[in-house]
LOLOLUM-895735 format. One record per residue (C-alpha): x, y, z; residue in three letters. Coordinates in pm, whole numbers, plus 50000, padded with zeros to 5 digits. Each point is the difference from the previous one (the first is absolute). Example, Ala and Ser with C-alpha at 12.3 -4.5 7.8 and 13.67 -1.06 7.14 Angstrom:
// residues 2
<fiti <51230, 49550, 50780>, "Ala">,
<fiti <50137, 50344, 49934>, "Ser">,
//
This chain:
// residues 403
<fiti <44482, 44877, 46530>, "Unk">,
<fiti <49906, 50131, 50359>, "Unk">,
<fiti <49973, 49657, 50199>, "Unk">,
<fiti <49964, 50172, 50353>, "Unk">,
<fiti <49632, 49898, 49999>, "Unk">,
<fiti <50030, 49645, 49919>, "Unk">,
<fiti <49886, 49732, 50229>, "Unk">,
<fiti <50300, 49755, 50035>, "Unk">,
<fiti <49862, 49627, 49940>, "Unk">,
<fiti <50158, 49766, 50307>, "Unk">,
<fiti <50237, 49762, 49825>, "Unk">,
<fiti <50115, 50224, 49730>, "Unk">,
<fiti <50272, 50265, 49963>, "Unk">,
<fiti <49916, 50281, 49850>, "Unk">,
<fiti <50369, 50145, 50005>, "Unk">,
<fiti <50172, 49791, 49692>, "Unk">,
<fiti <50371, 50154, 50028>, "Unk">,
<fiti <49982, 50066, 49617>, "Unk">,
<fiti <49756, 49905, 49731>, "Unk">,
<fiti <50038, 49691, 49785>, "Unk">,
<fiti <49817, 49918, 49688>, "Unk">,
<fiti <50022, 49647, 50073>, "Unk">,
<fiti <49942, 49892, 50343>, "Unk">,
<fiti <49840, 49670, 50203>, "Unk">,
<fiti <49650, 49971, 50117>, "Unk">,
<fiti <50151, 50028, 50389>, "Unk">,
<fiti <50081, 50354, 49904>, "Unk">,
<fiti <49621, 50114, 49876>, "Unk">,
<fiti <49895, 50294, 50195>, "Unk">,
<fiti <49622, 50031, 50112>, "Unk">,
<fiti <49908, 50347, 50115>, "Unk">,
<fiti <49628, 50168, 50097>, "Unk">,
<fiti <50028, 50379, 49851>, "Unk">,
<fiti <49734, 50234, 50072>, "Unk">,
<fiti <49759, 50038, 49689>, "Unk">,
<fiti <50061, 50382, 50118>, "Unk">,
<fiti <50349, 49996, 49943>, "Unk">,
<fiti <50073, 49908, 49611>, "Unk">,
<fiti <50251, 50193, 49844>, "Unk">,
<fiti <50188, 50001, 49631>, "Unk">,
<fiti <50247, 49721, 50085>, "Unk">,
<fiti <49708, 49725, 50093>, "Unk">,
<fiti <49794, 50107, 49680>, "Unk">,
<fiti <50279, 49921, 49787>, "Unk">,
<fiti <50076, 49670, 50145>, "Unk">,
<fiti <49613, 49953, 49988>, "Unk">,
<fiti <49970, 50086, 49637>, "Unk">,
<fiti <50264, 49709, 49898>, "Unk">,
<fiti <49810, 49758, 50240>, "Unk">,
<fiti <49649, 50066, 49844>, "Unk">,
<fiti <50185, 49955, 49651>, "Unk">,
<fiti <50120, 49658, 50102>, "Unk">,
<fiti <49758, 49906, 50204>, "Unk">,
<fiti <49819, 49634, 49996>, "Unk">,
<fiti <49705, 50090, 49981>, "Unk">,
<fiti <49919, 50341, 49909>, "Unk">,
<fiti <49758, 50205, 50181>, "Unk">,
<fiti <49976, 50357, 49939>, "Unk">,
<fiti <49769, 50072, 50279>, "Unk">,
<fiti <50345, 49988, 50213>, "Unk">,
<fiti <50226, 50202, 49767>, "Unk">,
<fiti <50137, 50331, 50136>, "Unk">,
<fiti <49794, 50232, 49751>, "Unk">,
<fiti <49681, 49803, 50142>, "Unk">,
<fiti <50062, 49915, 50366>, "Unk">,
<fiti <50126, 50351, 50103>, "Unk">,
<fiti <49714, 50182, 49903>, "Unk">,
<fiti <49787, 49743, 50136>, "Unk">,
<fiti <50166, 50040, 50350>, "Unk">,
<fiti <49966, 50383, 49983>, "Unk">,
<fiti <49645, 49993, 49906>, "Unk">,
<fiti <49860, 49729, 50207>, "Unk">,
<fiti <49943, 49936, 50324>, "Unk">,
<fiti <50216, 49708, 50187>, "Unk">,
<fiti <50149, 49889, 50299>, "Unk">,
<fiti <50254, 50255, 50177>, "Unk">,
<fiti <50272, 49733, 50036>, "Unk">,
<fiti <49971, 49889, 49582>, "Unk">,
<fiti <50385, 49834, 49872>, "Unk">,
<fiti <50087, 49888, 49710>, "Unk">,
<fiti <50146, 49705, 50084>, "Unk">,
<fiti <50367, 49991, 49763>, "Unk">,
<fiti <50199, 49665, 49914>, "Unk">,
<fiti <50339, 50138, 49907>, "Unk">,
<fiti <50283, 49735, 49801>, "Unk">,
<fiti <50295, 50165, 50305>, "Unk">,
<fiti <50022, 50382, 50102>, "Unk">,
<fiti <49656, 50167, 50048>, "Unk">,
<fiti <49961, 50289, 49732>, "Unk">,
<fiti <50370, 49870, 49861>, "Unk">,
<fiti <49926, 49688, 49801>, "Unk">,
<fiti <49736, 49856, 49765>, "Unk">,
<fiti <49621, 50020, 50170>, "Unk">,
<fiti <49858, 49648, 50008>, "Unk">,
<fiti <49614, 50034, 50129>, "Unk">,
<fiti <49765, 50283, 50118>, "Unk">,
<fiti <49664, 49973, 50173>, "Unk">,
<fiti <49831, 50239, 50180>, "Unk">,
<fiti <49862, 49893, 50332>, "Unk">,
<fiti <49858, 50102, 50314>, "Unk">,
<fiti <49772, 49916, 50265>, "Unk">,
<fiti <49652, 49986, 50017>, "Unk">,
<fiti <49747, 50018, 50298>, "Unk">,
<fiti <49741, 49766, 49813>, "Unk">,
<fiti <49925, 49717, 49782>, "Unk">,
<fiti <49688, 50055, 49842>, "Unk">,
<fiti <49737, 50052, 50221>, "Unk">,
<fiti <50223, 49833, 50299>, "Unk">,
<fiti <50211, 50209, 50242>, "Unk">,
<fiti <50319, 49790, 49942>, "Unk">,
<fiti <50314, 50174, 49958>, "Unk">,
<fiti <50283, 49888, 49734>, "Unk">,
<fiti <50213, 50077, 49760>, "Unk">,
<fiti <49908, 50075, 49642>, "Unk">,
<fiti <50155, 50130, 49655>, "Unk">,
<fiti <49795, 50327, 49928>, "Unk">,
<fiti <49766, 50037, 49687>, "Unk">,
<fiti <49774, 50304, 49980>, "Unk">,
<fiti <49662, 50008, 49786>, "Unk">,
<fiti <50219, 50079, 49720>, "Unk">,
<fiti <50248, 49721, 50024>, "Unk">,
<fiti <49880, 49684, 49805>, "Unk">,
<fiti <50327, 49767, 50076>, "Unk">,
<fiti <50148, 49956, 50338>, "Unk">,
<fiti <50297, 49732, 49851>, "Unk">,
<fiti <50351, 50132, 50122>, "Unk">,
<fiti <50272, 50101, 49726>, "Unk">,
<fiti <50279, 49749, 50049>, "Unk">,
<fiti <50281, 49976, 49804>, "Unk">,
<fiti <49930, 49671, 49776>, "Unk">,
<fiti <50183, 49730, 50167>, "Unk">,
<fiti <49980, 50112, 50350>, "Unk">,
<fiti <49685, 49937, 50085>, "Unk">,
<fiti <50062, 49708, 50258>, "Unk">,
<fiti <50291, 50289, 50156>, "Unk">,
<fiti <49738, 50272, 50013>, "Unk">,
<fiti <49737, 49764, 50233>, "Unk">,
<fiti <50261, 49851, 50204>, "Unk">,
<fiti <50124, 50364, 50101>, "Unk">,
<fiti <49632, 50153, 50042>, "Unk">,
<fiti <49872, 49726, 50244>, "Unk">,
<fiti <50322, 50025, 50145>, "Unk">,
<fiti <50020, 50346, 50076>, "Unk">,
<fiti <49608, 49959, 50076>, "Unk">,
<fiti <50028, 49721, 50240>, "Unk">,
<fiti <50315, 50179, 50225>, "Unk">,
<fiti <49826, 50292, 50008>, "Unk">,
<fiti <49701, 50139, 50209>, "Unk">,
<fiti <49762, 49993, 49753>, "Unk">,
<fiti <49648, 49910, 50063>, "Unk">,
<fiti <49831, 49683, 49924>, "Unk">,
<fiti <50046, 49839, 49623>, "Unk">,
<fiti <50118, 50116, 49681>, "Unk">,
<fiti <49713, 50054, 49754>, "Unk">,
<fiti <50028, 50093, 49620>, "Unk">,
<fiti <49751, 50123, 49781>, "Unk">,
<fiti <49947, 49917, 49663>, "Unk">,
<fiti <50359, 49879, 49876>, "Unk">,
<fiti <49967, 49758, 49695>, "Unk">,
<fiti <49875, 49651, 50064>, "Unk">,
<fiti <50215, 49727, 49855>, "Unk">,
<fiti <50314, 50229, 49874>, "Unk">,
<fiti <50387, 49994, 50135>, "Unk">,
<fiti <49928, 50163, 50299>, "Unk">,
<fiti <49664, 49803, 50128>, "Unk">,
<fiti <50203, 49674, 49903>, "Unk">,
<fiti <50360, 50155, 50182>, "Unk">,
<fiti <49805, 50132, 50294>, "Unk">,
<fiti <49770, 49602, 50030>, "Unk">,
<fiti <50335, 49861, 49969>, "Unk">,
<fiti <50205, 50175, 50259>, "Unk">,
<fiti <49657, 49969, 50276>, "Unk">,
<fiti <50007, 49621, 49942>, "Unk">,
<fiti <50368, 49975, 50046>, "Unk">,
<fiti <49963, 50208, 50323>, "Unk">,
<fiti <49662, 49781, 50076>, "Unk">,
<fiti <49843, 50373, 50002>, "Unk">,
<fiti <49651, 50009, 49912>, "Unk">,
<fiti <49894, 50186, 49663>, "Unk">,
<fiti <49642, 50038, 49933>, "Unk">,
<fiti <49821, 50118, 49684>, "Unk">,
<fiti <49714, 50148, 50175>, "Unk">,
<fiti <49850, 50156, 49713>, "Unk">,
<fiti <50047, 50009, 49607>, "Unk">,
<fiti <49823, 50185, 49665>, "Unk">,
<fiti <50080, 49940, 49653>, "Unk">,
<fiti <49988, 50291, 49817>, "Unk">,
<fiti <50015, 50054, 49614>, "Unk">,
<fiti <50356, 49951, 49841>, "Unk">,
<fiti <50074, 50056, 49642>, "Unk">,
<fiti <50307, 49765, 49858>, "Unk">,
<fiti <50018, 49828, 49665>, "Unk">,
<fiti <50205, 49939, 49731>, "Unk">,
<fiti <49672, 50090, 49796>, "Unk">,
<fiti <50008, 50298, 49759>, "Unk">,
<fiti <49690, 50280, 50150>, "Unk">,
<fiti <49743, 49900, 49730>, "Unk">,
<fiti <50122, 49624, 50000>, "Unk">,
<fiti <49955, 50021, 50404>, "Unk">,
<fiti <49640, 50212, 49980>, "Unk">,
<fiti <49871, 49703, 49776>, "Unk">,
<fiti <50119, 49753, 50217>, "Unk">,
<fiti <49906, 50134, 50333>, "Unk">,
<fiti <49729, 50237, 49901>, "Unk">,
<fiti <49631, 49805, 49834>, "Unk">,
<fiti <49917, 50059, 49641>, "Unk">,
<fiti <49665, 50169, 50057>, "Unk">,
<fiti <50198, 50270, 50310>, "Unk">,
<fiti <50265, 50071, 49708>, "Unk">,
<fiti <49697, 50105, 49792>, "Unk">,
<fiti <49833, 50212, 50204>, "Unk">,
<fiti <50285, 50213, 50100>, "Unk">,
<fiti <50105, 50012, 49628>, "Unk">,
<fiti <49618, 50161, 49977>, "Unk">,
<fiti <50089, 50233, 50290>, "Unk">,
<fiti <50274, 50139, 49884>, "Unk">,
<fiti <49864, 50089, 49618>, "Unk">,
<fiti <49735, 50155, 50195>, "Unk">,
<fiti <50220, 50215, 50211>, "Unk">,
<fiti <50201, 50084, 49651>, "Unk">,
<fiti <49687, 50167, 49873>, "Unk">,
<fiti <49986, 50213, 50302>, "Unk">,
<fiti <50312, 50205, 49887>, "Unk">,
<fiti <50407, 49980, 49966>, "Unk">,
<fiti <50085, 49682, 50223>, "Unk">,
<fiti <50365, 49988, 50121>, "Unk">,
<fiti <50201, 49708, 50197>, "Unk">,
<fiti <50325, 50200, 50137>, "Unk">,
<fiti <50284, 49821, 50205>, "Unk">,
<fiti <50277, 50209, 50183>, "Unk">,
<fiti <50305, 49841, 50192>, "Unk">,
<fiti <50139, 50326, 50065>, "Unk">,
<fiti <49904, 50316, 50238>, "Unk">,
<fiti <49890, 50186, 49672>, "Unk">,
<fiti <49670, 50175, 50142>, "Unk">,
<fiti <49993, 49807, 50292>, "Unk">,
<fiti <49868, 50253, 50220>, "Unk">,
<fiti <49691, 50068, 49819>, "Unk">,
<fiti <49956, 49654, 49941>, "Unk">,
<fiti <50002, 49937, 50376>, "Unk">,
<fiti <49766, 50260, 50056>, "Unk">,
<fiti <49802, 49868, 49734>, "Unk">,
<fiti <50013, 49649, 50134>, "Unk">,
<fiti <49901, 50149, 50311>, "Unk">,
<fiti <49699, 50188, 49875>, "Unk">,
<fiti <49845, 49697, 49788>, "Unk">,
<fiti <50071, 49723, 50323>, "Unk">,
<fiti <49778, 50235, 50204>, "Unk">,
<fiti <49707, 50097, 49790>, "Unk">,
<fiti <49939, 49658, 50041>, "Unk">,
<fiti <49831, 49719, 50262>, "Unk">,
<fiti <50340, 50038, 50193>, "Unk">,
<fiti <49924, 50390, 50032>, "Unk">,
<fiti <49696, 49927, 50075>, "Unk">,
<fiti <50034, 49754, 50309>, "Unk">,
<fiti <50347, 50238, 50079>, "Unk">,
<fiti <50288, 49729, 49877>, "Unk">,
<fiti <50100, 50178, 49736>, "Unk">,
<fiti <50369, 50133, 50018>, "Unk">,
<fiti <49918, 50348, 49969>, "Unk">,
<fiti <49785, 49958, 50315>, "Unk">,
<fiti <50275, 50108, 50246>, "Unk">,
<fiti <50355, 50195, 49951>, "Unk">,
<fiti <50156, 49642, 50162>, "Unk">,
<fiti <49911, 49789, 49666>, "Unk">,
<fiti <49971, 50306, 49781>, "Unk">,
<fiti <50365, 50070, 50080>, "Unk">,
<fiti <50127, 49641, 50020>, "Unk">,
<fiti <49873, 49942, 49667>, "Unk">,
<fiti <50202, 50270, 49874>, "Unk">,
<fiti <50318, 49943, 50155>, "Unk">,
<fiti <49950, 49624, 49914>, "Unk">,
<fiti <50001, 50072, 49611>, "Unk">,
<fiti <50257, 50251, 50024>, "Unk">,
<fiti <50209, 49784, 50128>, "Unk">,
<fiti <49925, 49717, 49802>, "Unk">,
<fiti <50025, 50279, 49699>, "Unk">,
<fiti <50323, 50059, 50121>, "Unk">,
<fiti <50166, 49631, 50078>, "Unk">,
<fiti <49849, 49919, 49646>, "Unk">,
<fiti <49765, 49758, 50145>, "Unk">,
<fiti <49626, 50181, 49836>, "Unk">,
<fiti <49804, 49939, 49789>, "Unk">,
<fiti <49689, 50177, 49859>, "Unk">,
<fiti <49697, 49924, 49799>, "Unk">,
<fiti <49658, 50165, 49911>, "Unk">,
<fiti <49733, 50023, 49774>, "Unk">,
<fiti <49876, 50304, 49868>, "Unk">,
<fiti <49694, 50123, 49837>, "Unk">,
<fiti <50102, 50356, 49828>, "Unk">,
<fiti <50224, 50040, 50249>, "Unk">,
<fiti <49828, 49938, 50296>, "Unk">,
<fiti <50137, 49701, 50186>, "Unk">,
<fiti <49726, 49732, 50083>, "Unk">,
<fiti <50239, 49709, 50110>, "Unk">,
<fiti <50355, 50071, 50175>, "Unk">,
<fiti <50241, 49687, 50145>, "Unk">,
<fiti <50284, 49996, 50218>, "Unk">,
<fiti <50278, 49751, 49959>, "Unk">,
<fiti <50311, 49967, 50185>, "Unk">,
<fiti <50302, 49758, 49869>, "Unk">,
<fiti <50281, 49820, 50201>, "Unk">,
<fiti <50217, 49826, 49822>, "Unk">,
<fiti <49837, 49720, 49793>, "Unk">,
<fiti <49643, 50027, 50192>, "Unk">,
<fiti <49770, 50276, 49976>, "Unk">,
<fiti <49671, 50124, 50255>, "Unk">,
<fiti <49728, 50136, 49887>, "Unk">,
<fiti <49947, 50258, 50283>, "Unk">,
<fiti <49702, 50219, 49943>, "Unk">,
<fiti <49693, 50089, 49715>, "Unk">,
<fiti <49731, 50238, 49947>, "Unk">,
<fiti <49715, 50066, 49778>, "Unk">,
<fiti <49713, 50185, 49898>, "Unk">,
<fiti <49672, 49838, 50095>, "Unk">,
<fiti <49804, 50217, 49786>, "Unk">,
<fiti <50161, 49792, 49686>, "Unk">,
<fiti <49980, 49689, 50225>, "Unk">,
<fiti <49745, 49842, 49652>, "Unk">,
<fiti <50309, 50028, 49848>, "Unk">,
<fiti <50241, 49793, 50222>, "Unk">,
<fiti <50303, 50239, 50029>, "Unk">,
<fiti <50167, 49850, 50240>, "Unk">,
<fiti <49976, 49683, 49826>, "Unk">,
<fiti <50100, 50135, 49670>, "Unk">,
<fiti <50337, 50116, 50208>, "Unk">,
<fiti <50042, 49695, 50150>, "Unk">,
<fiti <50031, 49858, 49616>, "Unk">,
<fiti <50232, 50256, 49892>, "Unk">,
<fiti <50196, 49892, 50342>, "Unk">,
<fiti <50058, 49630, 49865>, "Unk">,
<fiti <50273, 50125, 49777>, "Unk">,
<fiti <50227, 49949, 50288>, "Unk">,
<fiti <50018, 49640, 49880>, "Unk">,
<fiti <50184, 50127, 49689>, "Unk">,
<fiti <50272, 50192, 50187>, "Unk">,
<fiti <50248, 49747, 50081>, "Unk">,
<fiti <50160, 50209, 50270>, "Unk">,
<fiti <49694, 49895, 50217>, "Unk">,
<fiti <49920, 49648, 50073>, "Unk">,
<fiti <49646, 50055, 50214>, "Unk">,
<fiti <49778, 50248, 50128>, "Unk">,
<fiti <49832, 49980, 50384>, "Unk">,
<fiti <49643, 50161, 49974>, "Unk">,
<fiti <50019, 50068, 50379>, "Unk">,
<fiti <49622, 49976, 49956>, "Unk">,
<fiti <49756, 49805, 50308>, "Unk">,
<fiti <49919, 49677, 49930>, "Unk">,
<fiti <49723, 49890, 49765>, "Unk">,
<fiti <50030, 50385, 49864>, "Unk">,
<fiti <49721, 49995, 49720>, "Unk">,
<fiti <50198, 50181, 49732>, "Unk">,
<fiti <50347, 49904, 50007>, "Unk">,
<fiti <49909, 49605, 50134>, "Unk">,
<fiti <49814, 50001, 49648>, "Unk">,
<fiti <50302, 50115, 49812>, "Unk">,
<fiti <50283, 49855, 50126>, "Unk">,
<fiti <50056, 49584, 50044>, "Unk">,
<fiti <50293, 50014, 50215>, "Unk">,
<fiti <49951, 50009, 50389>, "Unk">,
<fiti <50253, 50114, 50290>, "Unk">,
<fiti <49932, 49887, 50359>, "Unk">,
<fiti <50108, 50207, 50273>, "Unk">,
<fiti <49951, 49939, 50411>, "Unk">,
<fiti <50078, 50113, 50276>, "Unk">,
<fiti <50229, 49793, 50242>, "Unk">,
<fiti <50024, 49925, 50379>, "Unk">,
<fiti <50343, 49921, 50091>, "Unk">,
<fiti <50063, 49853, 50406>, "Unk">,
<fiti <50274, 50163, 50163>, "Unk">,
<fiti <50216, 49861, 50299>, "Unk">,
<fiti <49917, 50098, 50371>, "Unk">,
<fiti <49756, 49834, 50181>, "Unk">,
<fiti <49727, 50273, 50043>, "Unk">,
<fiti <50045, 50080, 49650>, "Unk">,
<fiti <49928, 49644, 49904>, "Unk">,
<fiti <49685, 50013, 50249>, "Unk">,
<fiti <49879, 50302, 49786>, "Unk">,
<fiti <50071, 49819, 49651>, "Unk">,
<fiti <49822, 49633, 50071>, "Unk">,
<fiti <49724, 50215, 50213>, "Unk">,
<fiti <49943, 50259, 49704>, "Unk">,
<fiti <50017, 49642, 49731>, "Unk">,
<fiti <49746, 49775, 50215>, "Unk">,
<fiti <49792, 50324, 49994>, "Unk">,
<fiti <50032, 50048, 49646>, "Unk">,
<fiti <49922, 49613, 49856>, "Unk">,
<fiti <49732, 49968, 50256>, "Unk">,
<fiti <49825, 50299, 49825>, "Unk">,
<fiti <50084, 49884, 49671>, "Unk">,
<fiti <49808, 49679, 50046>, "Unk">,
<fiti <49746, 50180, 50179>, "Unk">,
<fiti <49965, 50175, 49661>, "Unk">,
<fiti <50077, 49724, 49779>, "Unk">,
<fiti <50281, 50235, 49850>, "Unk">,
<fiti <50310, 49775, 49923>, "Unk">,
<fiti <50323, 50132, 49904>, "Unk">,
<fiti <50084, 49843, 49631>, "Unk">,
<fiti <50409, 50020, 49986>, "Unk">,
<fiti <50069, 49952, 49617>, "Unk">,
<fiti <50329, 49873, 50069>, "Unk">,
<fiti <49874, 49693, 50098>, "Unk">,
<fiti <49741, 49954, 49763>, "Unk">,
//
């Protein structure tokens, strides 16, 4: 691995006279590499970090995040911040976060530091290594606080209430480091030990259940209707450009969202399930009326948790419900037992998956103080700011880990 561009982290040595497999926490080695620089060496030791990862998060995978960074735009100075058990790019990768700084919070010229997400990232939490997630905070606020980064540490929408909110709590209140939730969805989460038609009676009302049972026979007697599922790369270019072709004959074509409205998304999207194709990580479903898709999904799996990343239909059948009928076909995840729960990475109170799916996930975003006495100026200035607008507003900030 070419290490000549890594930022050395004060307090660590990044020269390990030989690499260990077992070796003490005072011998972890935090580094800042350019997001620029990734090379074959730090994708493998990525690929066995995502695979035992915590929590998983496929949004910061290799086969996502790279094509991400080539296609969008981001701050010039973008790391990925890299926890490594001794030797950097000689021993086992413990956490990964990309980070930079930003010039703004909001609508507020405040600089800080943040982990990046693009439009198309829907999970911001970092891939630790399960079981050192209290390691990976203490070296990232370290590194962050003896550096010159500006102002406070702020991370967008990790998981509320998992191993790495309660690790990173923990370590602030040991540190007496202020951690604020400043902001938090819930967002439709399917889990169950429920069969699919067991969990659609339970979850979904008797007189719903009957009228898409009456949508479907009437989309039967339209022609030859087909379900298909792929987990392979078997016609997965045409079905991309297929995807692509149904997503923007749609409201998101119209209002110019759709992914085939620029080459940046249009080619992200393809090198995302490409590489998901290839790490064995995708999965593909659609409906088809003679052939002719009129519902498509995107799935992505890491280890036992899967995301539901992106769907499309045709609102010309939208009497029909395809997406909906999809979405039914998509509860037989609960019968594979390799995968324990799917994350709809849907907005909050989403009208079509909310009414399908029970289970909720809450995710936030996180202001984290960080030593130095302007930068603790900017973080208690930026907070009174914040909570004074919130009551202003009446919008209060509901943490479900203390409900």
């Amino acid at each position: 691995m070419d290490l000549s561009g890594l930022q050395k982290v004060e307090g660590t040595d990044i020269r390990a006279s030989r690499f260990r497999d077992r070796v003490s926490p005072s011998e972890r080695t935090a580094v800042f590499h350019p997001a620029s620089g990734i090379d074959s060496d730090l994708v493998e030791a990525w690929k066995q970090l995502a695979g035992q990862a915590s929590e998983p998060n496929i949004f910061y995978e290799h086969w996502f995040l790279q094509p991400g960074i080539s296609a969008f735009d981001h701050h010039p100075n973008l790391q990925l911040f890299l926890l490594w058990a001794g030797e950097a790019g000689r021993s086992q990768l413990l956490g990964l976060l990309p980070i930079g700084p930003e010039s703004r919070f909001g609508r507020w010229p405040v600089p800080h530091i943040q982990n990046w997400v693009h439009p198309n990232c829907f999970l911001g939490t970092p891939l630790v290594r399960k079981g050192y997630e209290p390691e990976f905070w203490h070296h990232l606020l370290g590194a962050l606080d003896s550096g010159d980064w500006p102002g406070f540490l702020h991370i967008h929408g990790m998981t509320v209430g998992g191993p790495l909110d309660q690790a990173l709590r923990d370590h602030c209140r040991e540190q007496k480091r202020r951690c604020d939730l400043v902001q938090c969805e819930a967002r439709a989460f399917l889990q169950s030990d429920l069969g699919p038609d067991a969990y659609l009676n339970a979850t979904v009302r008797g007189k719903k259940r009957k009228e898409l049972r009456r949508q479907a026979k009437r989309l039967d007697e339209l022609g030859d209707v087909t379900f298909c599922h792929h987990s392979d790369d078997k016609y997965l270019e045409s079905w991309i450009e297929e995807f692509l072709q149904l997503e923007s004959q749609g409201w998101k074509g119209y209002g110019g969202s759709s992914l085939d409205s620029s080459g940046q998304t249009r080619g992200f999207f393809r090198e995302a399930l490409l590489g998901a194709a290839r790490a064995g990580q995708l999965e593909r479903h659609d409906i088809r009326l003679e052939g002719t898709p009129l519902a498509m999904l995107v799935n992505f799996h890491s280890g036992r948790g899967s995301f539901s990343f992106k769907t499309a239909f045709d609102e010309a059948f939208s009497r029909f419900s395809p997406g909906v009928l999809l979405q039914l076909e998509n509860l037989k995840l609960l019968d594979n037992p390799a995968i324990d729960w799917m994350d709809s990475c849907a907005a909050q109170d989403h009208p079509m998956i909310d009414s399908l799916w029970s289970g909720r996930r809450h995710v936030g975003r996180f202001s984290i103080e960080l030593k130095g006495v302007s930068r603790r100026a900017i973080f208690h200035g930026l907070r009174f700011g914040e909570d004074l607008m919130g009551r202003i507003k009446g919008r209060a900030i509901i943490d479900p880990t203390e409900v």
